[in-house]
C-alpha positions in Angstrom: -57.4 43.8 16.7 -58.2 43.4 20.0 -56.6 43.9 23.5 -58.1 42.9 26.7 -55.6 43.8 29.9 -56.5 43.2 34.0 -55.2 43.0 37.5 -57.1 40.9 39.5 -57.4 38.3 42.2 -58.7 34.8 41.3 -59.7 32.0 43.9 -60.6 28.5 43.1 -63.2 26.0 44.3 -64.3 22.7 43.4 -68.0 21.9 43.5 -70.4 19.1 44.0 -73.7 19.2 41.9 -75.9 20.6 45.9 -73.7 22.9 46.5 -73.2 24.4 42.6 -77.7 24.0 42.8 -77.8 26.0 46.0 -75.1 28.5 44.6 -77.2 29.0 41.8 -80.4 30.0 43.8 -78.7 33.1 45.1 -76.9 34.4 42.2 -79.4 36.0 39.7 -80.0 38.4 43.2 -76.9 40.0 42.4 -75.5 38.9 39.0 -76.4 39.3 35.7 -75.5 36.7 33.1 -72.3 37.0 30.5 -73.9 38.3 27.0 -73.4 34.4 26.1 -74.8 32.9 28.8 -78.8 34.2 29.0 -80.8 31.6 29.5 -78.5 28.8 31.3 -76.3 28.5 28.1 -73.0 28.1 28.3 -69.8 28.8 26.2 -66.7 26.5 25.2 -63.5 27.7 25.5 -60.4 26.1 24.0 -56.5 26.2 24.8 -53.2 25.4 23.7 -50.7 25.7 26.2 -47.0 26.3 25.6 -43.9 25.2 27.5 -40.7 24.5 27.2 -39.1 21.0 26.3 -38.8 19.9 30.3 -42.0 21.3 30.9 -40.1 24.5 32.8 -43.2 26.9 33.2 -45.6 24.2 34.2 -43.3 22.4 36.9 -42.5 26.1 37.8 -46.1 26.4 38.3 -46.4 24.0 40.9 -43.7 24.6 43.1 -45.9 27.8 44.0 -43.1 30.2 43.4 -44.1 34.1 44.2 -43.8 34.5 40.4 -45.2 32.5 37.7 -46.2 33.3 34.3 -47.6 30.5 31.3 -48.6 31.2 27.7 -51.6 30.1 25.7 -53.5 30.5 22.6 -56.9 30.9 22.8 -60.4 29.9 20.3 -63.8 30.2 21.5 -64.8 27.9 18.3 -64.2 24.3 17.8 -62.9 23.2 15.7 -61.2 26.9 15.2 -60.9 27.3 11.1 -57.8 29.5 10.1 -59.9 33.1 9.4 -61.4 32.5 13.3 -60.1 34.9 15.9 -58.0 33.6 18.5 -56.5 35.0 21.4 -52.6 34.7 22.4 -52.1 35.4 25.9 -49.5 36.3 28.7 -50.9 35.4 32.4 -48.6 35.9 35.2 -49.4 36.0 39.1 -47.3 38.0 41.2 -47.5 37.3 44.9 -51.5 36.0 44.5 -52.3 39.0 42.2 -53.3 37.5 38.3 -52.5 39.9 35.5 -53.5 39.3 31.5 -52.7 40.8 28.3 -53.7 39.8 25.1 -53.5 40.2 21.3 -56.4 39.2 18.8 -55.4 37.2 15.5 -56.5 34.9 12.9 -55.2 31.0 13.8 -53.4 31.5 10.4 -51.6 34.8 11.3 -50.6 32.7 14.9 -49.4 30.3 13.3 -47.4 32.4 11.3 -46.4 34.4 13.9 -44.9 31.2 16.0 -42.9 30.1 13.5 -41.8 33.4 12.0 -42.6 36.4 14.4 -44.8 38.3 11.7 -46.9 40.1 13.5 -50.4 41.1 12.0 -50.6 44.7 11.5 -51.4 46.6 15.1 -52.7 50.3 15.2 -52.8 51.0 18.9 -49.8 51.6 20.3 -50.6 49.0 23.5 -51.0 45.9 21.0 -47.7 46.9 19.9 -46.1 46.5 23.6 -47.8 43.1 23.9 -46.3 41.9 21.1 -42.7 43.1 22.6 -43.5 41.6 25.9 -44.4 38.3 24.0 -41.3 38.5 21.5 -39.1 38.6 25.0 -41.2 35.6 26.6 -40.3 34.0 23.5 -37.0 34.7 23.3 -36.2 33.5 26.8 -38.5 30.5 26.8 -38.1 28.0 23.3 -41.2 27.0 23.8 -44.1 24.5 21.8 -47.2 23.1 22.2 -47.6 21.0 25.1 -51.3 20.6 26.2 -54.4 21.4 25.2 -57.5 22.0 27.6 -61.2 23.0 26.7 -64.2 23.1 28.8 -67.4 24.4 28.7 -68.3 27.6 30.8 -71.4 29.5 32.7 -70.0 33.0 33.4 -71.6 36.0 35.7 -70.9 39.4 36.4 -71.8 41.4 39.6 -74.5 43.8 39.2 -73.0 46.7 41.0 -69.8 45.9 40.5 -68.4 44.9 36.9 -65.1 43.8 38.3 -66.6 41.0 40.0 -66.8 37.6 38.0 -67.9 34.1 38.9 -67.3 31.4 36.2 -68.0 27.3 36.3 -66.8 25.0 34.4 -67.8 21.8 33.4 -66.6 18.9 31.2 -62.3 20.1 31.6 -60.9 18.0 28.9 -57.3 18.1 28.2 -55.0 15.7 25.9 -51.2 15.7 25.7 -51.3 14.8 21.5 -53.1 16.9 18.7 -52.3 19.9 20.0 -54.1 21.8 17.4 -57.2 24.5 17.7 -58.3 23.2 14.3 -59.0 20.0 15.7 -61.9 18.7 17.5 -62.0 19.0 21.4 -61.2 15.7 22.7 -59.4 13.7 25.5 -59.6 12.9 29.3 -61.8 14.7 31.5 -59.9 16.0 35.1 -63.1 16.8 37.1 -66.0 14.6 37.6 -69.0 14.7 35.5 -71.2 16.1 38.7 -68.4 18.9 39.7 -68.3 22.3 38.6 -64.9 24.8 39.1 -65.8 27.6 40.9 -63.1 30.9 39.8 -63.9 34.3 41.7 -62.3 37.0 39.9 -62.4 40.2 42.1 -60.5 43.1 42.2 -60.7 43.5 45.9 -62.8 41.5 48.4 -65.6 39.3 47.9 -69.0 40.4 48.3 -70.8 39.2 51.8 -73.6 37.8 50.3 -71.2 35.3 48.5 -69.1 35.0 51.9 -72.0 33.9 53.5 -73.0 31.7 51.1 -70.1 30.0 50.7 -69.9 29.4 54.2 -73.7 28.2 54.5 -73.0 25.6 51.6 -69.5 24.6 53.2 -68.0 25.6 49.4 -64.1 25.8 50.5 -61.1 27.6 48.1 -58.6 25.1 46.8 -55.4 25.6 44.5 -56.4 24.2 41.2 -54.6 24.5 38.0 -56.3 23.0 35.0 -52.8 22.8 32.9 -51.3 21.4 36.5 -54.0 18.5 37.2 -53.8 17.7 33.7 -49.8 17.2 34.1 -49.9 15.6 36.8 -52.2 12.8 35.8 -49.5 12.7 33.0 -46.6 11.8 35.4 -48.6 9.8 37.2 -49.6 7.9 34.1 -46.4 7.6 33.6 -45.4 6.1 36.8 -47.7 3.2 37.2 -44.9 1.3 36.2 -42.5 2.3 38.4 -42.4 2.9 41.9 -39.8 5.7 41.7 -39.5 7.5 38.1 -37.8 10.9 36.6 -39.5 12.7 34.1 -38.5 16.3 32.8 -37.4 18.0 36.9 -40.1 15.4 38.3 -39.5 13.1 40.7 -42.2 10.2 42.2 -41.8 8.5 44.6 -44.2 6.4 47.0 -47.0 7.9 45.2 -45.9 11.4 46.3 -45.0 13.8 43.1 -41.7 16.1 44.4 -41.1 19.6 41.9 -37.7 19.9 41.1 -36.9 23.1 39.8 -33.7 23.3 38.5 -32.9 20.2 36.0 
């Protein structure tokens, strides 16, 4: 079984196709392709998110609190069969910093996990303490599947420095129904088919050569949640008939989406 733990910052930024192309130009200089990406491929990576009934830990999300923290199952294959390896995982940011930890399973032993708390069998003592933290998450939160997203992904990492990742992502497709990893990836795409999301995942500043670039390209951070725009498109979906609607601690009004965080 696998465990994968970090600490790290992640910034956002949403590119057109000139900018991504001039990007591109710079970065075999001073990154080397993920072990899945030689040769311009790219990797898909599939989620399931899980929140509560009133969509708590997503609305929670984007009020911007110091604190957040959202759960999601994981498959790098789709459609994921039940022997494939998925990946259950714990994100919180704290104050802008983005921790992870993660336990490795079959999609069968999830599933049985969800609905029974079997655990797979663990031999290092740190799998063990995931699974706690997750067994309190789970016992504070009742939560279910709620979204899915996938998307397709180029990822680099800095030559002298491992720390230092760049991903983009292409083709973000999320749905609301289906919310299976044994299903195919399907549903509505949230960025446009010539944009690519920029994350920078550092452990402590930014490089200068990507500084500068950034600047030379005019390539500017954003806050961007995939889970976030894809709820949001839901409530406004589900305002277009209304000018003023109330949907599990959101409120619309005038176009304008306000978070209300205690329902």
């Amino acid at each position: 079984m696998a465990i994968n733990t970090f600490a790290r910052k992640e910034v956002k930024f949403l590119l057109d196709m000139n900018q991504y192309e001039g990007l591109m130009k710079a970065i075999p200089q001073y990154m080397n392709p993920d072990k899945f990406c030689v040769g311009g491929k790219e990797y898909g990576i599939y989620n399931i998110y899980y929140d509560t009934p009133d969509d708590f830990l997503i609305r929670e999300s984007l009020a911007k609190p110091y604190y957040k923290e959202k759960l999601r199952l994981r498959s790098y294959y789709s459609p994921a069969a039940p022997s494939d390896l998925v990946f259950l995982e714990m994100k919180k940011k704290i104050g802008g910093i983005v921790t992870k930890r993660r336990v490795s399973m079959t999609l069968e032993e999830s599933d049985e996990y969800f609905a029974t708390r079997q655990k797979p069998e663990a031999t290092k003592y740190i799998t063990e303490q995931v699974f706690r933290e997750l067994d309190v998450f789970l016992d504070h939160y009742p939560v279910a599947p709620k979204q899915y997203i996938s998307y397709q992904r180029e990822a680099f990492f800095g030559k002298d420095n491992g720390d230092f990742r760049l991903t983009f992502d292409r083709k973000i497709t999320e749905r609301r129904f289906d919310l299976r990893l044994d299903m195919e990836s399907y549903g509505n795409q949230i960025i446009r088919e010539d944009q690519r999301l920029m994350e920078v995942k550092v452990g402590n500043a930014m490089p200068d050569w990507l500084v500068e670039k950034l600047s030379e390209l005019k390539i500017y951070k954003i806050s961007f949640s995939k889970y976030g725009r894809a709820y949001t498109s839901f409530v406004r979906e589900q305002a277009e008939a209304s000018k003023r609607i109330y949907i599990s601690g959101i409120t619309m009004s005038n176009d304008r989406i306000l978070m209300n965080r205690s329902v």
